[in-house]
SEFI-441970 format. One record per residue (C-alpha): x, y, z. Coordinates in steps of 0.1 Angstrom, whole numbers, plus 5000, padded with zeros to 4 digits. Each point is the difference from the previous one (the first is absolute). Example, Ala and Ser with C-alpha at 12.3 -4.5 7.8 and 13.67 -1.06 7.14 Angstrom:
<recs>
@xx:5123&yy:4955&zz:5078
@xx:5014&yy:5034&zz:4993
</recs>
This chain:
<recs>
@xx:3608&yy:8581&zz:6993
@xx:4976&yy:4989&zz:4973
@xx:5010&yy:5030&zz:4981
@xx:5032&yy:4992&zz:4999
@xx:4992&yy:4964&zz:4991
@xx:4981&yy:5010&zz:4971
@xx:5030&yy:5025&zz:4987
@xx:5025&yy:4975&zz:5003
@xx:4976&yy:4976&zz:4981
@xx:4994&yy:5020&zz:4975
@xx:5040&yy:5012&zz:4995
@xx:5006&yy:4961&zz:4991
@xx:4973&yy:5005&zz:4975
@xx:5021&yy:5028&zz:4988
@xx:5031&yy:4983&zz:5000
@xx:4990&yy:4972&zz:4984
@xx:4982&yy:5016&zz:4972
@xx:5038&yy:5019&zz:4994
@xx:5010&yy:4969&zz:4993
@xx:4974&yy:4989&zz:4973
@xx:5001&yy:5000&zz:4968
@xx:4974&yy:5024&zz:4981
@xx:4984&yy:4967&zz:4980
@xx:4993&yy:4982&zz:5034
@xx:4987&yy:5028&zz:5019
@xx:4973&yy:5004&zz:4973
@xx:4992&yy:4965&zz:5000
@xx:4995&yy:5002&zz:5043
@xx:4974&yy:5032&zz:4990
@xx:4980&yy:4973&zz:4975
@xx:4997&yy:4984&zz:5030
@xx:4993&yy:5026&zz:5023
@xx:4974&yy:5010&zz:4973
@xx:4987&yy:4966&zz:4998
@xx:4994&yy:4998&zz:5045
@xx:4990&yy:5034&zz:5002
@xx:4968&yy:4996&zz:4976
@xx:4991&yy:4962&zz:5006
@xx:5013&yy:4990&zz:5032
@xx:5002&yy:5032&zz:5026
@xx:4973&yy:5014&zz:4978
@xx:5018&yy:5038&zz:5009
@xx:4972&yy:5028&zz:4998
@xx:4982&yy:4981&zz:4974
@xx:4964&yy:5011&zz:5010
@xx:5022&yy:5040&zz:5002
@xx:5015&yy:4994&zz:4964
@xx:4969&yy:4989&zz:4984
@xx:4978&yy:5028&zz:5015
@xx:5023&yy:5026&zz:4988
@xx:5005&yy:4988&zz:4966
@xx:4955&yy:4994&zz:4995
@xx:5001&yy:5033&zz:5014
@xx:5025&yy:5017&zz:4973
@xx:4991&yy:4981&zz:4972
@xx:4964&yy:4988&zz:5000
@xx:5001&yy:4998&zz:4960
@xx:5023&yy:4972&zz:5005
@xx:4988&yy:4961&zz:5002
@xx:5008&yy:4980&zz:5032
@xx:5029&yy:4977&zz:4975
@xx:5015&yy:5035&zz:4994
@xx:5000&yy:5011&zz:5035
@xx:5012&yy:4966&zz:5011
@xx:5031&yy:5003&zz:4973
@xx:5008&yy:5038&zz:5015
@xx:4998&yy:4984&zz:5035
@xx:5021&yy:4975&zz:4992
@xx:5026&yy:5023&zz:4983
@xx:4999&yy:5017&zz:5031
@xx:5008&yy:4978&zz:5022
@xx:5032&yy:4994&zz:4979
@xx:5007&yy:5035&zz:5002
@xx:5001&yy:5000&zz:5034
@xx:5020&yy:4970&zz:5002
@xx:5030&yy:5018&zz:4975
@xx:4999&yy:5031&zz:5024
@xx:5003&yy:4985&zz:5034
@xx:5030&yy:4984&zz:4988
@xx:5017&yy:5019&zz:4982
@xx:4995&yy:5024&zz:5027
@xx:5014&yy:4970&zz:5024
@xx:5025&yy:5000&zz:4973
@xx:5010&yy:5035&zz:4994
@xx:5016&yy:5002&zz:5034
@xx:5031&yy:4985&zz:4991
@xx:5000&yy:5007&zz:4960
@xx:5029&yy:5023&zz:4986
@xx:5001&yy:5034&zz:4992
@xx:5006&yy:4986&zz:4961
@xx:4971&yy:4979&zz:5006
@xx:4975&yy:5026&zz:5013
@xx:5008&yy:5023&zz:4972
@xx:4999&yy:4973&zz:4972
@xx:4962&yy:4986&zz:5010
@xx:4982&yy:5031&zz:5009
@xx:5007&yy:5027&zz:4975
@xx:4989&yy:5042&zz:5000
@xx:4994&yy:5005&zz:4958
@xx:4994&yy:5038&zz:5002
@xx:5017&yy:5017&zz:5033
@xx:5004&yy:5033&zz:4975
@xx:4962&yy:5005&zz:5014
@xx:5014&yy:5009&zz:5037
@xx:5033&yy:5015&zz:4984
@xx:4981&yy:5028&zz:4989
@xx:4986&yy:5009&zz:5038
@xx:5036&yy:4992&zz:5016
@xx:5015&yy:5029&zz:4972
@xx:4972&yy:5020&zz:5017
@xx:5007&yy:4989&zz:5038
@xx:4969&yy:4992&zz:5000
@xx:4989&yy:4967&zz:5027
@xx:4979&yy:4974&zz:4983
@xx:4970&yy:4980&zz:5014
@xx:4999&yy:4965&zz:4985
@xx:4965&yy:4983&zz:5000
@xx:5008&yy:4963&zz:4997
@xx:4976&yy:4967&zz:5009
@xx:4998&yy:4968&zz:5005
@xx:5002&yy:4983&zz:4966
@xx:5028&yy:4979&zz:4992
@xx:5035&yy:5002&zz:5020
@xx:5001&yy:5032&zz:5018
@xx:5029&yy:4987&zz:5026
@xx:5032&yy:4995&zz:4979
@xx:4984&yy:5038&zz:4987
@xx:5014&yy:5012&zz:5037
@xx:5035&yy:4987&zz:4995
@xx:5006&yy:5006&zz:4962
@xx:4986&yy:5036&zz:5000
@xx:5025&yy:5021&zz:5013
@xx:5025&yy:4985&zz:4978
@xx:4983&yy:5015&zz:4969
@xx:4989&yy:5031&zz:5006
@xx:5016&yy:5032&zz:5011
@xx:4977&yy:5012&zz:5028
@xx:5001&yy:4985&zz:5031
@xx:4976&yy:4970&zz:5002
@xx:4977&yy:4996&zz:5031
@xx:4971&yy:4974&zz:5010
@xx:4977&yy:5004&zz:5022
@xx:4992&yy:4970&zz:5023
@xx:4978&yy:4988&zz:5026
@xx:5018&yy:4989&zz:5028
@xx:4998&yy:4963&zz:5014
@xx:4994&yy:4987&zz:5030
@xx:5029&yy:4979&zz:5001
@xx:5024&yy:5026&zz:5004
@xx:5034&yy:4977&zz:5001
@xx:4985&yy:4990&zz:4965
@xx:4995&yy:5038&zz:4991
@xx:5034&yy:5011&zz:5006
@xx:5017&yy:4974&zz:4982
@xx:4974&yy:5004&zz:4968
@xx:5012&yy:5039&zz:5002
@xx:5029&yy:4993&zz:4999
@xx:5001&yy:4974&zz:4971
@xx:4975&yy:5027&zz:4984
@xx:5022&yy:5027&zz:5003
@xx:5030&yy:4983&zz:4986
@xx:5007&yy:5015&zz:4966
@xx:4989&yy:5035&zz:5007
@xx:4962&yy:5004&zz:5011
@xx:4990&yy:5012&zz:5029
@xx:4970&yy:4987&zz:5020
@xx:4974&yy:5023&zz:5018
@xx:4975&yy:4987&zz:5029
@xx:4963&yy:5012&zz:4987
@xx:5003&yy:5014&zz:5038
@xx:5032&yy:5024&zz:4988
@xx:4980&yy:5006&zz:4965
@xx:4991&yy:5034&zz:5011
@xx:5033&yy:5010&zz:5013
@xx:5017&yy:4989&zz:4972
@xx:4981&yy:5018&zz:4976
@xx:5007&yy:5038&zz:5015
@xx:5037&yy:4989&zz:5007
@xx:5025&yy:5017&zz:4983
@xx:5024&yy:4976&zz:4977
@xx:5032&yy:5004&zz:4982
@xx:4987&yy:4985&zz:4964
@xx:4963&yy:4997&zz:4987
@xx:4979&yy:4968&zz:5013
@xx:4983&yy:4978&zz:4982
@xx:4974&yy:4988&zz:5024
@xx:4978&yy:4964&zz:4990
@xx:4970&yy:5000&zz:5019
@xx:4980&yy:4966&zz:4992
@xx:4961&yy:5018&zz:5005
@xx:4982&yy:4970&zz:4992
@xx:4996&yy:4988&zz:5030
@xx:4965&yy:5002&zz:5020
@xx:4998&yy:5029&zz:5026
@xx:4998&yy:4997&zz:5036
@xx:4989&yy:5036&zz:5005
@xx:4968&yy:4999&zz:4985
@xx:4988&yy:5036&zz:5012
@xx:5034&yy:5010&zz:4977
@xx:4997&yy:4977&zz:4970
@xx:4994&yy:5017&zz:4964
@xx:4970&yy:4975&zz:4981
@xx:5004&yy:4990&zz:4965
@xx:4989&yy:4977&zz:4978
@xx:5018&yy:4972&zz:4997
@xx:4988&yy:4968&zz:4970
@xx:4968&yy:5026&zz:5004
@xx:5001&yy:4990&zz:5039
@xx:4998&yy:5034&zz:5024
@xx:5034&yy:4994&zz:5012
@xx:5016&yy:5012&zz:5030
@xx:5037&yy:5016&zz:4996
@xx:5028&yy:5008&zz:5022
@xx:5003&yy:5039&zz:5004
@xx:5039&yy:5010&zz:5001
@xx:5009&yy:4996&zz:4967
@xx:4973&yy:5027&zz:4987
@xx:5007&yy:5022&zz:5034
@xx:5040&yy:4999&zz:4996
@xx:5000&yy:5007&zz:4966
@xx:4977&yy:5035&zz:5004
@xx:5021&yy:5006&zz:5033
@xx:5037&yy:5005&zz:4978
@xx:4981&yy:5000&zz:4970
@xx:5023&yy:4973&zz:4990
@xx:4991&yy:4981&zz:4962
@xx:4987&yy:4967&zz:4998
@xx:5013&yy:4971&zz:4982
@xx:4986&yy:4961&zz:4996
@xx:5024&yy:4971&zz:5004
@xx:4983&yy:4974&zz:4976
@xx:5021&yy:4968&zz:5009
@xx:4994&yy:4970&zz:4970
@xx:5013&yy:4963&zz:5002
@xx:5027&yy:5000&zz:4966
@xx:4997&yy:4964&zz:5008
@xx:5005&yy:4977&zz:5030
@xx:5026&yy:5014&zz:5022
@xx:5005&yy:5031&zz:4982
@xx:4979&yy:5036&zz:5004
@xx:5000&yy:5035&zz:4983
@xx:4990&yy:5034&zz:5013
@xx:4985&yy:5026&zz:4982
@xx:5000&yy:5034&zz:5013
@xx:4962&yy:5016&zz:4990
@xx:4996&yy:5035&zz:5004
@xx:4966&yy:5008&zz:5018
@xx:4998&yy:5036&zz:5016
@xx:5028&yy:5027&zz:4998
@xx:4981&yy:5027&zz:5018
@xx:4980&yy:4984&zz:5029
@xx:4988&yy:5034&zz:5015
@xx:4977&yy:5005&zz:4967
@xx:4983&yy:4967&zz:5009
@xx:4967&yy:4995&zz:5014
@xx:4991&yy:4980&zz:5032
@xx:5003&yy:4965&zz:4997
@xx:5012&yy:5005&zz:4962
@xx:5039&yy:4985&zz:5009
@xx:4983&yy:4971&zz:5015
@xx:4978&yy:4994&zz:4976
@xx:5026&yy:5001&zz:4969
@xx:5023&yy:4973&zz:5020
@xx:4971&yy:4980&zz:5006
@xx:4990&yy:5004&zz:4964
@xx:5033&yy:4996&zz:4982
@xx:5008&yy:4964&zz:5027
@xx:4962&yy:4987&zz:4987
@xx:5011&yy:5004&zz:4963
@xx:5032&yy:4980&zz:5006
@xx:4986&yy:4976&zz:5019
@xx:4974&yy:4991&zz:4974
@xx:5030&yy:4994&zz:4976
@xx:5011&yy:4974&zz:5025
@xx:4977&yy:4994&zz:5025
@xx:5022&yy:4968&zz:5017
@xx:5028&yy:5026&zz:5008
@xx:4975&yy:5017&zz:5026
@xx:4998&yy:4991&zz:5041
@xx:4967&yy:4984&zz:4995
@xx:5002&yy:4987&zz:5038
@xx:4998&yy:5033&zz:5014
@xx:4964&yy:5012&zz:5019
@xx:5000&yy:5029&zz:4976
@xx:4961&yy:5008&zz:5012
@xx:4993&yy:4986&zz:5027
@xx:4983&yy:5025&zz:5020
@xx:4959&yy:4997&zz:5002
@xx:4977&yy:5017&zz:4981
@xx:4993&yy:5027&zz:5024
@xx:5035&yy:5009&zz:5005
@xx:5005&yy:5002&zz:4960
@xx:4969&yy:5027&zz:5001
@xx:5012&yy:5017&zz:5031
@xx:5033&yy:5003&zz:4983
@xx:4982&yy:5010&zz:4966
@xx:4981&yy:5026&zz:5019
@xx:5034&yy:5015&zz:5021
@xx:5019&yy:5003&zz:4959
@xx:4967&yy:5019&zz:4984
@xx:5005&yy:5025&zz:5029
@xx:5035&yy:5006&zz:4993
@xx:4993&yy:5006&zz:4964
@xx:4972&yy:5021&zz:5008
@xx:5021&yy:5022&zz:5024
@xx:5035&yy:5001&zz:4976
</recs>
């Protein structure tokens, strides 16, 4: 029952954000921006740890300016995600933008699948619905499911809309030796911190040993499928560009850990262009101590055995 509540709640949010103007929606997120860091006071303590963790250089104004353009951040991109529901295919295609998709041309001319390393930096969400529509493989994120399930189906569905196609991280593994009528493109948002730590790949991270989810690097060697970056960038409020980066053609000539650590890599040098664009609130480390060396201890004797 409550779950049903909270999906027919969150529908009227939907429906009324149709309705709104851009200008005014943007003018609700200054205010969302405004509650969310002094009134609710949302992850503050998580926000501020991460960024005096990243960027220790930096004095505590500076931090407290990157915070604050966080939190305004994450304002624009939970509602224009709200607000992406009900925008038009014209719309879509007009505010989030793919400047180079002659980079995954060349691997569809091939039949070749592509694995897409993307993060979460600016808006990644109207990414799912405008993708498809400008490239010629077939475009396919990789989600986690929810609990709400009423809510899932309907956000597949909206998600699915103008062409992609949405895969369960429990199907991820079937989908990936499945046989398919055109070449994928598959986005597989890595940045995320793992729950299988006994799997994880480390890395260094802001010069933090970082912990990394495992399937990109493993499904890549497995087809021996090339890697590209999504680098998503704010053109200004409202609208967002994708450039395709080419990282790693040839994944079977890679070391262990290498993949991982190229993504993780290529996302810090992006994000120290524009640090505000990042998911600050996110417990990136926030595993002990111990478990870091235990984890430390488990990659050295990987490499020692590859």
């Amino acid at each position: 029952m409550l779950s049903k509540f909270l999906f027919l709640l969150f529908r009227f949010f939907v429906f009324l954000f149709g309705l709104l103007p851009f200008w005014l929606i943007y003018l609700l997120s200054d205010f969302m921006a405004f509650v969310l860091y002094y009134v609710i006071r949302y992850r503050r303590k998580v926000v501020a740890a991460n960024l005096k963790k990243c960027f220790p250089e930096k004095s505590d104004n500076e931090l407290r300016t990157i915070a604050k353009g966080f939190y305004k951040n994450l304002s624009d991109i939970t509602i224009e995600t709200i607000k992406g529901f009900r925008m038009s295919k014209k719309q879509i295609l007009k505010r989030w933008k793919v400047l180079n998709p002659d980079v995954l041309d060349n691997y569809y001319d091939l039949n070749r699948d592509v694995i897409n390393l993307a993060s979460h930096y600016a808006n990644w969400e109207w990414g799912i619905q405008a993708l498809n529509m400008q490239i010629r493989h077939q475009a396919v994120s990789i989600y986690m499911p929810m609990t709400n399930k009423i809510m899932e189906k309907w956000a597949i569905k909206k998600r699915e809309r103008f062409g992609m196609k949405m895969i369960s991280t429990r199907q991820t593994r079937d989908y990936f030796t499945s046989e398919r009528s055109k070449p994928a493109s598959i986005i597989l948002a890595a940045d995320q911190h793992p729950s299988n730590i006994k799997k994880s790949i480390m890395t260094k991270f802001f010069g933090n040993d970082t912990p990394c989810l495992h399937g990109a690097e493993e499904y890549a060697k497995a087809g021996n499928l090339p890697i590209v970056y999504f680098d998503v960038q704010r053109a200004k409020r409202g609208y967002y560009t994708l450039k395709i980066i080419e990282m790693i053609n040839n994944p079977l000539q890679t070391g262990y850990s290498e993949i991982t650590q190229k993504y993780m890599s290529t996302l810090e040098d992006i994000i120290r262009q524009n640090p505000v664009n990042y998911l600050w609130s996110h417990r990136r480390w926030k595993r002990s101590p111990e478990i870091i060396a235990q984890m430390l201890e488990w990659h050295n004797e990987r490499l020692a055995v590859l």
